[in-house]
N, C-alpha and C positions, 0 to 999 in steps of 0.2 A: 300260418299260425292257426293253430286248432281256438275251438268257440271258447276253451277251456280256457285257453291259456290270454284271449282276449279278456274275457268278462274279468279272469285275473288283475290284469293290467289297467281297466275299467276300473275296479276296485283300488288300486297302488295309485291313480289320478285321483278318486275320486277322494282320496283320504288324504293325499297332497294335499289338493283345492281346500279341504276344511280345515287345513292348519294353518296353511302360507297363502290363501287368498289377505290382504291387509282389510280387514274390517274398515266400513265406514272409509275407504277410499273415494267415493264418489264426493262427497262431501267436502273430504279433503284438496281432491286434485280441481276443483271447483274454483274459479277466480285467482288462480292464484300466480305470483309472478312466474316468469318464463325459464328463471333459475331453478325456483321451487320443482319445477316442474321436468324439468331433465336429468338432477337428480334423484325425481322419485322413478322415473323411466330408468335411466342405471342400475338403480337396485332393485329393481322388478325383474331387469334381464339378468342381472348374476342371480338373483333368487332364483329361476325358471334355469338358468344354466347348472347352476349346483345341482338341480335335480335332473337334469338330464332332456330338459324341457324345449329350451331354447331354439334352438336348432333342426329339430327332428328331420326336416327333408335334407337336410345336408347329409354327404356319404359320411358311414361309419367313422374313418380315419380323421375325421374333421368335428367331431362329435355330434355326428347324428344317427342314421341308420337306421330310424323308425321303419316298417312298411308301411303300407298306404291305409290298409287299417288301421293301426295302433294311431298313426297319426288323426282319420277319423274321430277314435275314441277319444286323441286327448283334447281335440278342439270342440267334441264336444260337450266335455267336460267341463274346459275353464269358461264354455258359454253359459253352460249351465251353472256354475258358481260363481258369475258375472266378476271375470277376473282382469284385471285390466290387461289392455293389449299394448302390444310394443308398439308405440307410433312411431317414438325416438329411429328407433333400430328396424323399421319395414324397410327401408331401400338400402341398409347395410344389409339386413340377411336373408333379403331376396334377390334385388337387382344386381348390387354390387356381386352377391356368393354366386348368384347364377352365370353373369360376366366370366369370371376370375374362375368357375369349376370349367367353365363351357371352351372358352375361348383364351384364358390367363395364361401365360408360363408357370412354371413349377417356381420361380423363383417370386414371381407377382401374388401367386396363393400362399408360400409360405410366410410373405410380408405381409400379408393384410388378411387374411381371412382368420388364423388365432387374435389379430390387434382387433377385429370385430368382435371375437368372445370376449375379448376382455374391455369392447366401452368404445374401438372406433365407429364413429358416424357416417355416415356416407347422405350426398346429396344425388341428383341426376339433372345435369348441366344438357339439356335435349331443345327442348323448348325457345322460342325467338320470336321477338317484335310480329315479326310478318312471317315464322314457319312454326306453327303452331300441329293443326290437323296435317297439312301439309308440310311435314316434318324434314323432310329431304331438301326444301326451299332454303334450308338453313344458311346462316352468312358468315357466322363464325369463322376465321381462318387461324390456320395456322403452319405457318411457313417454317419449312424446315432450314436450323442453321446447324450444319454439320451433325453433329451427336443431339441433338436437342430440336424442338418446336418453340416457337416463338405464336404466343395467341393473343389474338385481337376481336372482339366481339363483345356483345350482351346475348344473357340467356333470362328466359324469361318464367313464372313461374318455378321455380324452384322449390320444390316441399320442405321446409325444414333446413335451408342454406346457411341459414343465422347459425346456427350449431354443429353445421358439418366440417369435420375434420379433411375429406375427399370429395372429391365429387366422378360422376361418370361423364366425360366431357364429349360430345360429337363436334369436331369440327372440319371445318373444307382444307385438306390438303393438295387438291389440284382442281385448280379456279377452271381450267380451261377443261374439263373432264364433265360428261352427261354428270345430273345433280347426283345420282344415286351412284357413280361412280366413282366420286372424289371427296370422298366424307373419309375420316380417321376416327378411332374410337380411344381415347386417353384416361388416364387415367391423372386428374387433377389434385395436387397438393391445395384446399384453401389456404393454408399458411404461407404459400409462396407471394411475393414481391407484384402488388400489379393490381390485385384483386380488390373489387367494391362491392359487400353485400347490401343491397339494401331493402331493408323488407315492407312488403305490400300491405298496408294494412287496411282492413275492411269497414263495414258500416257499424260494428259491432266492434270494432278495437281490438281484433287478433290481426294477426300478424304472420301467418301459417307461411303463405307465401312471400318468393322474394327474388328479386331482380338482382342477377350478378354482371358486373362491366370488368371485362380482362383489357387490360391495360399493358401489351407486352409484358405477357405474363410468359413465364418459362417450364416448359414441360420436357423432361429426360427421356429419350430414345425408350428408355427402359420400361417406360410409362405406356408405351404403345402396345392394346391391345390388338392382336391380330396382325394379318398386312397393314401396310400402308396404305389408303383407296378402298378398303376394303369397309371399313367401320360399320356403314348401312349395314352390310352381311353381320357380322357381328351383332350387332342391336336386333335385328331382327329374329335370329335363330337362337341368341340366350334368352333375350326377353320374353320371344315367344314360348319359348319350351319352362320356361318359369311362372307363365302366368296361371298355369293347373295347380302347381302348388300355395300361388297364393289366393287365388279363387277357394281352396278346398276350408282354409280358414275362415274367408271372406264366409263364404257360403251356411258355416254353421255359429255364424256369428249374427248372421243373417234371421238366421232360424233363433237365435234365442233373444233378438230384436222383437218378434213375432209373438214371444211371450209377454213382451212388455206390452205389447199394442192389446194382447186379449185383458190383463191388468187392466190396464188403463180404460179399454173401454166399459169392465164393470166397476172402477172405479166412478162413485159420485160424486159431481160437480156444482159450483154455486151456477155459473151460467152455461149454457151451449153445451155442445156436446150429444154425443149419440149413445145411447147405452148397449150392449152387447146384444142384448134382449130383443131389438131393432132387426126385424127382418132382412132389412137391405145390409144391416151391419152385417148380421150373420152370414151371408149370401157371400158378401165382398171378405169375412175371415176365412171362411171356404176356402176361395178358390186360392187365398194368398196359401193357404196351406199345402192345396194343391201342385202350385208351382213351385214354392220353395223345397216338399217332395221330388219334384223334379228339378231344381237344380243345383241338389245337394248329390244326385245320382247324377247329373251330368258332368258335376266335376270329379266328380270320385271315378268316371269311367273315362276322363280326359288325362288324371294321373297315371291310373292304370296305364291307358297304352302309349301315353309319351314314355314312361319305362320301359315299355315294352319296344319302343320303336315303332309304331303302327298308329300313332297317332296322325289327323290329316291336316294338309294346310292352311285346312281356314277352322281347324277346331278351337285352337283359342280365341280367335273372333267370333264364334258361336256363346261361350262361355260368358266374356267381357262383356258380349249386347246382353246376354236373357241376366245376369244379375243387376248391370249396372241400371238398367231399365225397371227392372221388378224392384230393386233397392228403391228407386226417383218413386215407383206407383203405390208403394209399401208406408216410405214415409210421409207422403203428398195425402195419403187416406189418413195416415196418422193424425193430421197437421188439422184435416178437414172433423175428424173426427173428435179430434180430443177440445174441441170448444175454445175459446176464452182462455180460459187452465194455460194451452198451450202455447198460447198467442204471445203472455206476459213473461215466458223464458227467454231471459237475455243472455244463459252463459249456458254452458255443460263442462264434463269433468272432462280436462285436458285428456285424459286417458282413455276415455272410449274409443268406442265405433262409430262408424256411418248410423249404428242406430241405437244410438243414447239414452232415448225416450225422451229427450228437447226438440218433438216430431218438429217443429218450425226450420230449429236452425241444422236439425239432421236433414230437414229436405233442402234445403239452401243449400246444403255440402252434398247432395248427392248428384246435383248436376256439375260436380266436380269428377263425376266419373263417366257420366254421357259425354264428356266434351274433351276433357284432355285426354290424351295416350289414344287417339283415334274416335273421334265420332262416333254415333251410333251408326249414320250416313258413312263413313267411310268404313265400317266392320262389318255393315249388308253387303258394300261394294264386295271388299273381300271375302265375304263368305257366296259373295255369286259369281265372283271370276274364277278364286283358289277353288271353293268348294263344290260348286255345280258347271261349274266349265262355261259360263255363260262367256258371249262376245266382251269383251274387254270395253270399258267406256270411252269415247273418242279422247284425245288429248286436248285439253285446252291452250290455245297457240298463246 
């Protein structure tokens, strides 16, 4: 796409944003109940899909087909007109669309990937009691009876399980099989017979997370992504090849978090607080600027050649460490910086990001991202085994 026809398209976002951003949403999506709040997620995503918004990394025939530009410009656009983000619908039209584009039948995408344009939720059923980092430890089973899976287990952390219609379910289809060898990758009806959601709720009274207990619950042959035994493979090669495209939003959302923090630091305070004007502030907004220049180029160049095929095996584990870390050190200065002010935030608006500008309970949520979906510990491991060849770390017996 020529510079023309970008700055174009730049212009067609940026006059979206000023008519269909909802005024005074922050305000709105603020305390309020958990109804309120997934209905205004639904019609934020048909709003963003009427206009062609939605979806953009999805292939054209599924309604997307943005390039890797145009999609740059629109995320940096709705950062820029602080537009709320789809929390509802992140692991419908990432994990689930990357699942079901990567690894689905033709008949598995055309059942569920239009029912996500049009409002399906997806959860991801991964996570357990004691297989968390060490994700392949998992105990889930599900034993196969003729045409169907029969599942028995809890899953633990669940983002958003209260309100999903599906979930992405890992379970052990052969007990006696090395742990990485006998995982199946399902695809879960919530609504089926069996199922107990129950959600976690914090010191703060959300309830984000939540614990599900399958109770001979019943999963259709049809339902099986992939081989049989294979699932680990699966989870690893959609997830991984997905996670560019959602670092590349992550990333300029990141950057317009960055504006809030420069705000805020010239904003004046009754108590505490550091002013902009502070050398050391200044020193430490620097360099966050610095870095976040580089790792808005580093996901934009991890898009790139996962398109292109030429991506390497431990590049998404490069990505995952240097945001989720600079996101933890981003809002942790926020937290230290913004005084008092920032202390006395007990809520933010259901519909942000990781970074709100309630620096407190954005840094309390950003170690949601150093610890689940791999460590930071185990995303060095794999960027010095995959990515540098290093000796392999011994097994623990």
């Amino acid at each position: 796409m020529s510079d023309r026809a970008l700055d174009d398209f730049r212009a067609e976002v940026r006059a979206w944003c000023r008519a269909h951003v909802p005024a005074g949403w922050r305000a709105a999506e603020t305390g309020v109940p958990e109804d309120e709040f997934v209905a205004f997620q639904k019609q934020w995503f048909q709003r963003l899909r009427g206009a062609g918004y939605a979806v953009p990394h999805w292939p054209a025939e599924w309604g997307g087909g943005m390039s890797v530009p145009q999609q740059v410009v629109l995320y940096q656009e709705l950062a820029a007109h602080d537009a709320p983000r789809l929390v509802l619908a992140f692991v419908s039209i990432h994990h689930a669309a990357s699942t079901l584009l990567g690894a689905g039948t033709d008949e598995q995408r055309r059942r569920h990937l239009p029912a996500i344009l049009d409002g399906e939720i997806w959860c991801q059923g991964f996570s357990e009691p004691e297989a968390g980092s060490d994700l392949a430890a998992l105990r889930t089973t599900a034993r196969r009876d003729g045409d169907r899976f029969v599942v028995n287990g809890q899953k633990l952390w669940a983002s958003g399980a209260r309100h999903a219609d599906w979930c992405l379910l890992l379970a052990r289809t052969d007990p006696h099989a090395p742990k990485r060898k006998g995982i199946s990758y399902l695809l879960l009806d919530m609504r089926s017979p069996g199922i107990d959601v129950r959600p976690i709720r914090n010191a703060l009274g959300d309830s984000h997370f939540c614990e599900v207990f399958l109770d001979d619950v019943v999963v259709p042959e049809a339902n099986l992504v992939g081989p049989e035994n294979a699932g680990w493979q699966v989870a690893q090669a959609t997830l991984s090849a997905e996670r560019g495209m959602t670092m590349l939003e992550l990333a300029e959302r990141l950057a317009g978090g960055f504006r809030w923090l420069l705000a805020d630091c010239a904003r004046p305070r009754d108590v505490g607080g550091r002013p902009v004007d502070d050398p050391v502030v200044r020193d430490r907004l620097a360099r966050f600027e610095t870095e976040l220049t580089g790792l808005r180029s580093v996901c934009r160049d991890l898009v790139e050649r996962a398109e292109a095929g030429t991506a390497g095996p431990a590049d998404a584990s490069i990505v995952k460490l240097y945001y989720s870390e600079l996101l933890q050190r981003l809002t942790g200065f926020a937290a230290e910086v913004g005084g008092l002010d920032a202390h006395r935030q007990r809520s933010k608006p259901l519909s942000s990001g990781w970074e709100s500008g309630a620096w407190v309970l954005d840094f309390v949520g950003s170690w949601e991202w150093t610890i689940p979906g791999g460590s930071s510990e185990i995303q060095r491991t794999i960027i010095g085994e995959r990515g540098l060849g290093l000796p392999r770390e011994p097994a623990v017996p």
